[in-house]
C-alpha positions as semicolon CSV with decimal commas, in nm:
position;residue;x (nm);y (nm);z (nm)
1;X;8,680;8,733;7,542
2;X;8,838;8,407;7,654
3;X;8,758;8,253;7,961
4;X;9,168;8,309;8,094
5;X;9,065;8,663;8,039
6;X;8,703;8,676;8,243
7;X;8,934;8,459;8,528
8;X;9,160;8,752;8,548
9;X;8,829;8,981;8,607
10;X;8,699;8,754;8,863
11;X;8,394;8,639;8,636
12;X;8,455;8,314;8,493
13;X;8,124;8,222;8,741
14;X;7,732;8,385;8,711
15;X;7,733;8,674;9,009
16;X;7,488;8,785;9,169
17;X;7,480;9,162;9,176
18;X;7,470;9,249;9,483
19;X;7,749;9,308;9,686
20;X;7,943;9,436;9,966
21;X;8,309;9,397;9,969
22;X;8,361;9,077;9,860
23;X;8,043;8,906;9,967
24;X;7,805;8,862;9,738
25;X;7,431;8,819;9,736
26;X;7,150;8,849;9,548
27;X;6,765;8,708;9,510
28;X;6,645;8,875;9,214
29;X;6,590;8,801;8,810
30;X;6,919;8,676;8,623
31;X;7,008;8,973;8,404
32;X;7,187;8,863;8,060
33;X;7,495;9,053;7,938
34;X;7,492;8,993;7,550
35;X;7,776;9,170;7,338
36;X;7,646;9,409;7,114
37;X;7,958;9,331;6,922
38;X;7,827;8,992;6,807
39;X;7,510;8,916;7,030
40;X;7,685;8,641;7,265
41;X;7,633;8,593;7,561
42;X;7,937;8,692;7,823
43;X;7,751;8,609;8,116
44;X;7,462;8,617;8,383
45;X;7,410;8,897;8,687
46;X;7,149;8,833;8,963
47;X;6,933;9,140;9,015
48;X;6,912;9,315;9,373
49;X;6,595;9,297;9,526
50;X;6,453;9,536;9,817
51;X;6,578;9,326;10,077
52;X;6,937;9,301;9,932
53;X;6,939;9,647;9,847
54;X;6,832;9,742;10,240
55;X;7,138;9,529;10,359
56;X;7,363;9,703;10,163
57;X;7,281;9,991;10,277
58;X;7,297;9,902;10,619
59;X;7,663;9,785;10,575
60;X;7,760;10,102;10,405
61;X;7,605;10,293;10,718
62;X;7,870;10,104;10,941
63;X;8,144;10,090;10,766
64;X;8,169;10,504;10,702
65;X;8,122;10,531;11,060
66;X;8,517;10,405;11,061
67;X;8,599;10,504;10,729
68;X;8,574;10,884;10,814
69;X;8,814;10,812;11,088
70;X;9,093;10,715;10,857
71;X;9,279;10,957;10,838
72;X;9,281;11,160;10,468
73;X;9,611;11,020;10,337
74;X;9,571;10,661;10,506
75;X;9,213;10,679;10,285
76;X;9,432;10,823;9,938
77;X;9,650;10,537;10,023
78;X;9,359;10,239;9,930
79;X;9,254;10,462;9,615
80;X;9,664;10,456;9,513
81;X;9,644;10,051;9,539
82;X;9,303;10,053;9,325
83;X;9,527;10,274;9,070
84;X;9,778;10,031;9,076
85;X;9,582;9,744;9,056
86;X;9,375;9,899;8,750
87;X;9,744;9,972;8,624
88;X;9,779;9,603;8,600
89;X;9,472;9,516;8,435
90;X;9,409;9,763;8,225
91;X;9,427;9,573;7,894
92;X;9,200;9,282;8,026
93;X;8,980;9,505;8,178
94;X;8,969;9,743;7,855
95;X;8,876;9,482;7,637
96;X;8,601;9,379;7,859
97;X;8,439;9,760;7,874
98;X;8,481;9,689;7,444
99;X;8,330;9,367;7,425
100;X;8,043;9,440;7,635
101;X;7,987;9,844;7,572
102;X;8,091;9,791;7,242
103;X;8,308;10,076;7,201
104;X;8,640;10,004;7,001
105;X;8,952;9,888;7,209
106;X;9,141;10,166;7,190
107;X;8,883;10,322;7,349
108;X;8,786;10,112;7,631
109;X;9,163;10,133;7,718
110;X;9,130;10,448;7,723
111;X;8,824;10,474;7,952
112;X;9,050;10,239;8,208
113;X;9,338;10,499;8,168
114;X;9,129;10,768;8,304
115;X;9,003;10,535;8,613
116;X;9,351;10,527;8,644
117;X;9,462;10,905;8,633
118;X;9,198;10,990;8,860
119;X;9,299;10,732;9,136
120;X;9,608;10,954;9,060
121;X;9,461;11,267;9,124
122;X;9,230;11,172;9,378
123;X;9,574;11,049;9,600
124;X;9,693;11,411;9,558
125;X;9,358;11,586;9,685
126;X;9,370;11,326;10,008
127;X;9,687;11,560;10,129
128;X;9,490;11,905;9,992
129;X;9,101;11,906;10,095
130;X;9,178;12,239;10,231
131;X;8,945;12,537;10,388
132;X;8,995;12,887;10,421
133;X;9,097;13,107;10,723
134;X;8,827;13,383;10,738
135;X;8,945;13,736;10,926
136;X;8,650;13,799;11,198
137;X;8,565;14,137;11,310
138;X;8,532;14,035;11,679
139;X;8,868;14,092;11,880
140;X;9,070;13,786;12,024
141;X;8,837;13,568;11,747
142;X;8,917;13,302;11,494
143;X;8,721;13,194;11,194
144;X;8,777;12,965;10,913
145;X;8,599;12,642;10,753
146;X;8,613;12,297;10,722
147;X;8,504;12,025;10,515
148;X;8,351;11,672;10,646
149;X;8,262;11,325;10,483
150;X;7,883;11,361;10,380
151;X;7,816;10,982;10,438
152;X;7,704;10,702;10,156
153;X;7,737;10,835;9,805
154;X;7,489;10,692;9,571
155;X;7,605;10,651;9,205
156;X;7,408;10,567;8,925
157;X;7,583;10,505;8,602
158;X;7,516;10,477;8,197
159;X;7,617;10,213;7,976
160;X;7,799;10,410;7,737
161;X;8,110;10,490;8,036
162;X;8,054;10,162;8,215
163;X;8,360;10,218;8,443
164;X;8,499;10,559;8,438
165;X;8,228;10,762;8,582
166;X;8,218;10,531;8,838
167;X;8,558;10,595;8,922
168;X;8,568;10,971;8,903
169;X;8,248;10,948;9,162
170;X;8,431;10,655;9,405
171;X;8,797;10,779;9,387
172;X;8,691;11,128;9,508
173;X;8,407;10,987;9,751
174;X;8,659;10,743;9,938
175;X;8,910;11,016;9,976
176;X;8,680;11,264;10,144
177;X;8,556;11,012;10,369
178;X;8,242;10,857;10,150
179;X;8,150;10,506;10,142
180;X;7,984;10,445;9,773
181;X;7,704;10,228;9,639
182;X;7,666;10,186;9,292
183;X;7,394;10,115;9,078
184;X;7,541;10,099;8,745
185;X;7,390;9,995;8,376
186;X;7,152;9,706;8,358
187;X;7,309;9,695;8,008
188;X;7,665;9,691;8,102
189;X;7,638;9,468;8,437
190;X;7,986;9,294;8,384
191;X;8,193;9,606;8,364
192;X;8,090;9,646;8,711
193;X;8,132;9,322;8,872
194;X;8,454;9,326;8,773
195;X;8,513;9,678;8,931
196;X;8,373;9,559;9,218
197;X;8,578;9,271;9,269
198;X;8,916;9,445;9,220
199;X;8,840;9,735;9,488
200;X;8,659;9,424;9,724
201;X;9,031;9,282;9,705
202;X;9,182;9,565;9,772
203;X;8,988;9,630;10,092
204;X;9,002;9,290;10,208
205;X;9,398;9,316;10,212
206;X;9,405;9,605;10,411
207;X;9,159;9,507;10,662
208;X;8,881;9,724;10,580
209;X;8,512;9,720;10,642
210;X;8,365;9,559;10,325
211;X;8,081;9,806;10,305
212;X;8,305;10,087;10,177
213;X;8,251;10,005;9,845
214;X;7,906;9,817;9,736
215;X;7,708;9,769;9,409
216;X;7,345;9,676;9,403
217;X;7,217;9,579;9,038
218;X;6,871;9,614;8,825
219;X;6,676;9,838;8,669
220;X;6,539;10,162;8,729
221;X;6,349;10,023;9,030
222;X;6,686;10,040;9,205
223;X;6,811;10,366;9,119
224;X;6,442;10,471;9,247
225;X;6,512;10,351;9,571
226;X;6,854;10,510;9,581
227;X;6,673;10,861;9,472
228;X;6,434;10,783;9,766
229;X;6,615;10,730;10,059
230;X;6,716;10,929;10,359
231;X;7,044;10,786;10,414
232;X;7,163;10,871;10,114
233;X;7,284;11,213;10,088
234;X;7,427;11,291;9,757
235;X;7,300;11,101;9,466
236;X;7,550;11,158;9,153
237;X;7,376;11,021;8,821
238;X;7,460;10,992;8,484
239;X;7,235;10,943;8,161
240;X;6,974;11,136;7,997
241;X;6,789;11,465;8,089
242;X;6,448;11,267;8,150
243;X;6,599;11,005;8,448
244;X;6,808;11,320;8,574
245;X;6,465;11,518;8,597
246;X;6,334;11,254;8,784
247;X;6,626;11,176;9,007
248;X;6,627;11,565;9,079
249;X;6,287;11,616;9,156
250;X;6,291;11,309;9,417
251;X;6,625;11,363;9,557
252;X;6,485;11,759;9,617
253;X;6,143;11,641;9,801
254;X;6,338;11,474;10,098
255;X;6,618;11,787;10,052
256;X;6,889;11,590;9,963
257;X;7,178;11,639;9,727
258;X;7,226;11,546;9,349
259;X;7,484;11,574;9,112
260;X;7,377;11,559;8,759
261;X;7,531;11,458;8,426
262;X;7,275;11,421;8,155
263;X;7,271;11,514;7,808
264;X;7,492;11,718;7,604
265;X;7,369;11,817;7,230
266;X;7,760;11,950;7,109
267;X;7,880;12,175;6,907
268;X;8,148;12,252;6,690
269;X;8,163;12,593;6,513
270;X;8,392;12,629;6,211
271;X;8,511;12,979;6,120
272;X;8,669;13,126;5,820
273;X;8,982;13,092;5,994
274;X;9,000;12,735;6,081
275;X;9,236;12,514;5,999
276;X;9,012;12,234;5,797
277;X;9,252;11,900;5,859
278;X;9,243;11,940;6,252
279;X;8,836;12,046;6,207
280;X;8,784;11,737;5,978
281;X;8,947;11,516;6,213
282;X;8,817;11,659;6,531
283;X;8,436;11,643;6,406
284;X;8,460;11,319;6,226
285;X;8,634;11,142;6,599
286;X;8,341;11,352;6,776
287;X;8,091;11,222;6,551
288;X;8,179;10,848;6,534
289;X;8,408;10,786;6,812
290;X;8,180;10,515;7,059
291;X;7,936;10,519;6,741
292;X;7,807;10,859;6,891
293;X;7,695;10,715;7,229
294;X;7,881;11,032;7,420
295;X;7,747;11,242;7,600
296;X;8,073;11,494;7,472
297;X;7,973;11,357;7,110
298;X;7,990;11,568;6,808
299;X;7,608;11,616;6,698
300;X;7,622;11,954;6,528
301;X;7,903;12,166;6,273
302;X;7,828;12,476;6,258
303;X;7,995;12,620;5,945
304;X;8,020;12,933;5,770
305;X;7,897;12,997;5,418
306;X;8,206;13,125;5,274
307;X;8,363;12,754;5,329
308;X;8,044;12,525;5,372
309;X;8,087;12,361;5,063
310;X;8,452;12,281;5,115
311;X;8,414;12,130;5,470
312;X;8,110;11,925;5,356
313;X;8,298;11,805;5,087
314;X;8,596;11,700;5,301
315;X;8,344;11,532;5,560
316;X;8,183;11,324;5,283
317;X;8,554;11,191;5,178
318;X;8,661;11,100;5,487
319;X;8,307;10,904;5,605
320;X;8,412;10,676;5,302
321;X;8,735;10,592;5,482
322;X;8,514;10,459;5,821
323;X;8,548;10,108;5,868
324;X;8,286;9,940;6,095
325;X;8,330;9,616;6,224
326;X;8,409;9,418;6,558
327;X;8,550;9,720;6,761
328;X;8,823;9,498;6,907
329;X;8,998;9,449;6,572
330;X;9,221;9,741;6,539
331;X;9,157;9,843;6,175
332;X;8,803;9,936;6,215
333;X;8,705;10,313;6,345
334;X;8,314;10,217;6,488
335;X;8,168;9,957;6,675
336;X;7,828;9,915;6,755
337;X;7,532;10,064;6,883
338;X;7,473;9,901;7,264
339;X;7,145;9,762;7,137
340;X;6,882;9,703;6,874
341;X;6,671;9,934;7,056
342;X;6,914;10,232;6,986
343;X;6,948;10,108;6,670
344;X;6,517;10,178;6,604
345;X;6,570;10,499;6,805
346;X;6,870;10,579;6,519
347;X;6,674;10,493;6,243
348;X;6,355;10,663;6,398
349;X;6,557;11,031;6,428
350;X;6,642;10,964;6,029
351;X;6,312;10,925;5,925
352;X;6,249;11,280;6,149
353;X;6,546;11,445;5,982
354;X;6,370;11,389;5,647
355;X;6,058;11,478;5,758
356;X;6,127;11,848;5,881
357;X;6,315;11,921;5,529
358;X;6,668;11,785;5,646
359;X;6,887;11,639;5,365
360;X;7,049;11,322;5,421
361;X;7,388;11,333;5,262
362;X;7,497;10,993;5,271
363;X;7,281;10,631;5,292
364;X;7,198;10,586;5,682
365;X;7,088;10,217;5,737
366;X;7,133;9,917;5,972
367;X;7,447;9,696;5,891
368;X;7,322;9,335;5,774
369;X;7,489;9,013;5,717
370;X;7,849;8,843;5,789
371;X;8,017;9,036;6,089
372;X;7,675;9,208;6,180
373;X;7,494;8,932;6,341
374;X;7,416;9,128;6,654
375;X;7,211;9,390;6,444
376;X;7,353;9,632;6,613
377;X;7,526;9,783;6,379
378;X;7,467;10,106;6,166
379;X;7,669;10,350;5,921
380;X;7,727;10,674;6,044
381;X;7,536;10,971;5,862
382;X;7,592;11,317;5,771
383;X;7,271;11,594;5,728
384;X;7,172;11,941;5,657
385;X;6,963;12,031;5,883
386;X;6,819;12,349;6,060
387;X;6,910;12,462;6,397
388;X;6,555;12,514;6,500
389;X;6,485;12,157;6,423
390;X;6,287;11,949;6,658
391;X;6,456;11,626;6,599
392;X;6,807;11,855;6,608
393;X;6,693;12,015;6,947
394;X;6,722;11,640;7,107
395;X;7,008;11,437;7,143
396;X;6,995;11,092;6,892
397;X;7,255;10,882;7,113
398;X;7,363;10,777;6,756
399;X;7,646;10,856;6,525
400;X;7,441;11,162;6,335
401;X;7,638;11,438;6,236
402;X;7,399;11,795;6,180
403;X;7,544;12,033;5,926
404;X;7,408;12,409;5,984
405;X;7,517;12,691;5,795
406;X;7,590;13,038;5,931
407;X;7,660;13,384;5,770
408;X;7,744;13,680;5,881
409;X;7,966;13,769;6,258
410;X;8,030;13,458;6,491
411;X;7,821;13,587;6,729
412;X;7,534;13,460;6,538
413;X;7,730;13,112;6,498
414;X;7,751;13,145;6,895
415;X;7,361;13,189;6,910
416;X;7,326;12,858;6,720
417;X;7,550;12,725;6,959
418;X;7,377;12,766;7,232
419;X;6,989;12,761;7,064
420;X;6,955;12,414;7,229
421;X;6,815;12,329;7,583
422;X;7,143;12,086;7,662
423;X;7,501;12,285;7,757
424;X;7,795;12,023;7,826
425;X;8,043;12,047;7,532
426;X;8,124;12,298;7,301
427;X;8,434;12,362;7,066
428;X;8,515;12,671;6,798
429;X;8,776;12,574;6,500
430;X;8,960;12,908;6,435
431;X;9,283;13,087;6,409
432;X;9,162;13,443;6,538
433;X;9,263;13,502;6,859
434;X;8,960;13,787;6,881
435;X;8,729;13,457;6,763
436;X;8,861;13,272;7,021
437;X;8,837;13,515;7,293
438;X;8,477;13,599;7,207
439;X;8,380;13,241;7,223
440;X;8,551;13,165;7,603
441;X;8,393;13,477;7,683
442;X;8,035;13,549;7,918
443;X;7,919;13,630;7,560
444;X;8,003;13,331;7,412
445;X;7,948;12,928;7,458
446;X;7,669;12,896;7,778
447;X;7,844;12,513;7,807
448;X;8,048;12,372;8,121
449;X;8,316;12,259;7,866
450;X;8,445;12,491;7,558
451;X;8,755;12,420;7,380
452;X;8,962;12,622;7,114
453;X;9,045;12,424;6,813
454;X;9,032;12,069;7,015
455;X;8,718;11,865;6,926
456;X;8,405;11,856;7,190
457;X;8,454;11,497;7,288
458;X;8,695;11,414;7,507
459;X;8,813;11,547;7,844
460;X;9,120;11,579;8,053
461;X;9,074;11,433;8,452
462;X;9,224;11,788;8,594
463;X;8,895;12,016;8,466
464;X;8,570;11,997;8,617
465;X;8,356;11,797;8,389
466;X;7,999;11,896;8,373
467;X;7,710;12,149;8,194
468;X;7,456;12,382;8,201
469;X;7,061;12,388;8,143
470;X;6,916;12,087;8,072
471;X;7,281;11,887;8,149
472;X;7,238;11,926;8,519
473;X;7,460;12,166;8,609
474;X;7,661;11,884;8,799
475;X;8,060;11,893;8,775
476;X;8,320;11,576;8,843
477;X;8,661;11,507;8,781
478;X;8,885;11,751;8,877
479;X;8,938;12,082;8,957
480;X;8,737;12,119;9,313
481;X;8,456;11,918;9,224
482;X;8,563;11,719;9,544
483;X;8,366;11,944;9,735
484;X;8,037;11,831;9,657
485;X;8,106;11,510;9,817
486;X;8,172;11,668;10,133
487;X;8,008;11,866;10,375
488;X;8,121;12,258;10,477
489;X;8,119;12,393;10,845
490;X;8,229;12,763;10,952
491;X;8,389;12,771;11,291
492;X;8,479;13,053;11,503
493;X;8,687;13,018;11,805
494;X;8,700;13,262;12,093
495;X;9,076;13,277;12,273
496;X;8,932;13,524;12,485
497;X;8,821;13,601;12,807
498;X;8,520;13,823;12,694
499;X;8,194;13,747;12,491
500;X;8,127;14,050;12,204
501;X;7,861;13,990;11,964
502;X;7,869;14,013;11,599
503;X;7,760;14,318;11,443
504;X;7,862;14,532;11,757
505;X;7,550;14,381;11,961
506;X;7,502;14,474;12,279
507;X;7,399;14,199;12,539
508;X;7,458;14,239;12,900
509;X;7,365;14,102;13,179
């Protein structure tokens, strides 16, 4: 990226990572942001310590005490500027989520289009957080509920979204009456700062406390003290099933809340019935699409026998066609892995797939030489493999595609499916209606998200995004997942001059 472009982004300087508003502080290590895309460096981040994570806090404690008194709209109103603002930066800003996640441009536009869309939504919900009117069986009695701002939302983010899931957390937070701190990716520290800048801005112009919106910045030290403390009552984290065990477990011992999105191991099942180009180009985008670093990614086809052979073949022809190369240059389909440490753990799981009797159907290796000086770099494979699998059971956050083969009805293609400990995404490639039915049915998929003859990666802002088991069971986005950020309160009013009980209980006096 040029330096015109990290001006635009506020980070043509080093910044330390801690911040409220616009104020920034920080007495911690210098973290280095290197791009995976060609191993520079971009630039410098100054870790939080305990004491700059504790005065964060403390301005995040005073500044919701006046942000819940904003009225709703008045608070949809700041997240409609931030949409605007993103609006306006979205190709700078997109190119910096590529250049530092390593993702392809098209996609880290993309990831800044939905920050975008759910500012949009998010300004919608500030005119609906509605709550019911309940009938009461006492005479001359009222009941119905409310919902109320829980406080400071804590939000811990993964490299491989360095900006959206932010979003989808904040824009719903602020509207409900939230202040948020985040603690996003050591990994992907930029992305943030310059998220963090554009909202500081934003509340700055309008006069706002600064501690609405606040990041704090390190390692897992710092999301430990966000797990830990008291005055933090929802903690919404994102990455893998072992840190969301962890964050559970603590955020449960003090009774607090937690919203979870961890792992997803997806599915696609391909029936008889499917039609093969949209399946070929739905698994193979699954499958490679952010070099397999999401959590929606494609990891497993399961395929009927009677047309195995003829959807393998197809895969193998169009893996040729992959280009792989510096993700901003258009022509190439795969960028990166984030790290050379993913890039052992990817070459690790292929030595596993051969080891439990898999098949390795094309030459998995780590990309060398001109235009692969970061190292980060790796083809994308294809493998037969059993379900029951130990190194298919775990999700590789790597662009390995699983081949299974089924016979027989699709419910036993639907117990595949769901023969893994991790339910997020699912997907079934047919053109029976009774297939489809049976597969978005209590009998079918056990996964938050299951799509008809649509890829599993990939998700619309409107639809509760989330999953089952050993995913968390958390849900963001849209639909009402706006309700977790709040809290719920049942009132009953009596507009009369008497005092029955519930129940018919008799009390007098």
């Amino acid at each position: 990226m040029t330096s015109k472009e990290l001006k635009a982004l506020g980070l043509e300087n080093e910044n330390p990572g801690s911040s409220t508003g616009s104020k920034w502080f920080s007495k911690g290590a210098w973290i280095t942001s290197n791009s995976p895309t060609n191993g520079k460096e971009i630039g410098k981040v100054q870790s939080s310590t305990r004491k700059d994570y504790d005065k964060v806090i403390q301005e995040a404690e005073k500044a919701q005490l006046a942000w819940r008194n904003i009225p709703a709209p008045k608070r949809g109103e700041i997240v409609r500027q931030l949409g605007d603002k993103l609006r306006e930066l979205k190709p700078v800003l997109g190119k910096l989520v590529s250049y530092e996640m390593g993702k392809s441009y098209q996609e880290g536009m993309g990831e800044v289009q939905e920050m975008i869309d759910i500012c949009d939504f998010a300004v919608g919900l500030s005119r609906q957080l509605y709550g019911n009117t309940i009938h009461s069986e006492r005479p001359g009695h009222r009941m119905y509920d409310q919902y109320h701002p829980l406080g400071i939302v804590g939000i811990i983010t993964a490299f491989n979204f360095p900006v959206a899931v932010w979003s989808w957390n904040a824009a719903l937070a602020l509207v409900c009456g939230d202040v948020v701190v985040w603690k996003a990716s050591e990994k992907t520290p930029l992305c943030a700062v310059a998220c963090q800048k554009i909202i500081a801005d934003i509340l700055k112009a309008n006069k706002l406390p600064e501690g609405i919106s606040s990041i704090v910045t390190g390692d897992k030290e710092v999301g430990e003290w966000i797990s830990t403390d008291t005055r933090i009552p929802l903690v919404s984290a994102t990455g893998s099933t072992r840190m969301g065990k962890l964050v559970a477990s603590t955020v449960a011992q003090r009774l607090g809340r937690s919203l979870l999105e961890l792992g997803g191991n997806n599915a696609i099942i391909v029936t008889p019935s499917a039609d093969l180009k949209m399946t070929i180009i739905g698994a193979v985008f699954g499958a490679v699409g952010t070099a397999g670093q999401r959590c929606t990614s494609t990891r497993r086809l399961i395929i009927h026998e009677s047309i195995y052979e003829q959807v393998k073949k197809a895969l193998l022809d169009a893996y040729k066609q992959i280009k792989i190369g510096d993700p901003l240059d258009s022509k190439n389909h795969m960028g990166p892995l984030i790290d050379t440490d993913a890039v052992q753990n990817y070459l690790q799981a292929l030595d596993k797939i051969k080891a439990e009797g898999g098949k390795l159907l094309n030459k998995g290796e780590q990309l060398k030489g001109k235009g692969y000086e970061s190292g980060c770099y790796v083809t994308p494979v294809i493998a037969e493999v059993e379900n029951h699998y130990e190194i298919v059971q775990h999700e590789t956050f790597a662009p390995i595609l699983y081949l299974i083969k089924y016979s027989g009805d699709l419910e036993n293609a639907i117990a595949l499916q769901n023969g893994v400990r991790q339910g997020l995404s699912s997907a079934i490639m047919t053109n029976n209606l009774r297939e489809s039915e049976l597969f978005l049915s209590q009998n079918g998929s056990d996964c938050g998200i299951a799509n008809v003859n649509i890829g599993t990666s990939g998700a619309e802002i409107g639809g509760a995004f989330g999953g089952e088991k050993e995913t968390g069971g958390g849900r963001e986005s849209g639909s009402d997942a706006w309700k977790v950020y709040m809290r719920r309160q049942t009132n009953t009013i009596n507009y009369t001059a008497n005092l029955p009980l519930a129940q018919g209980i008799k009390f007098d006096l």
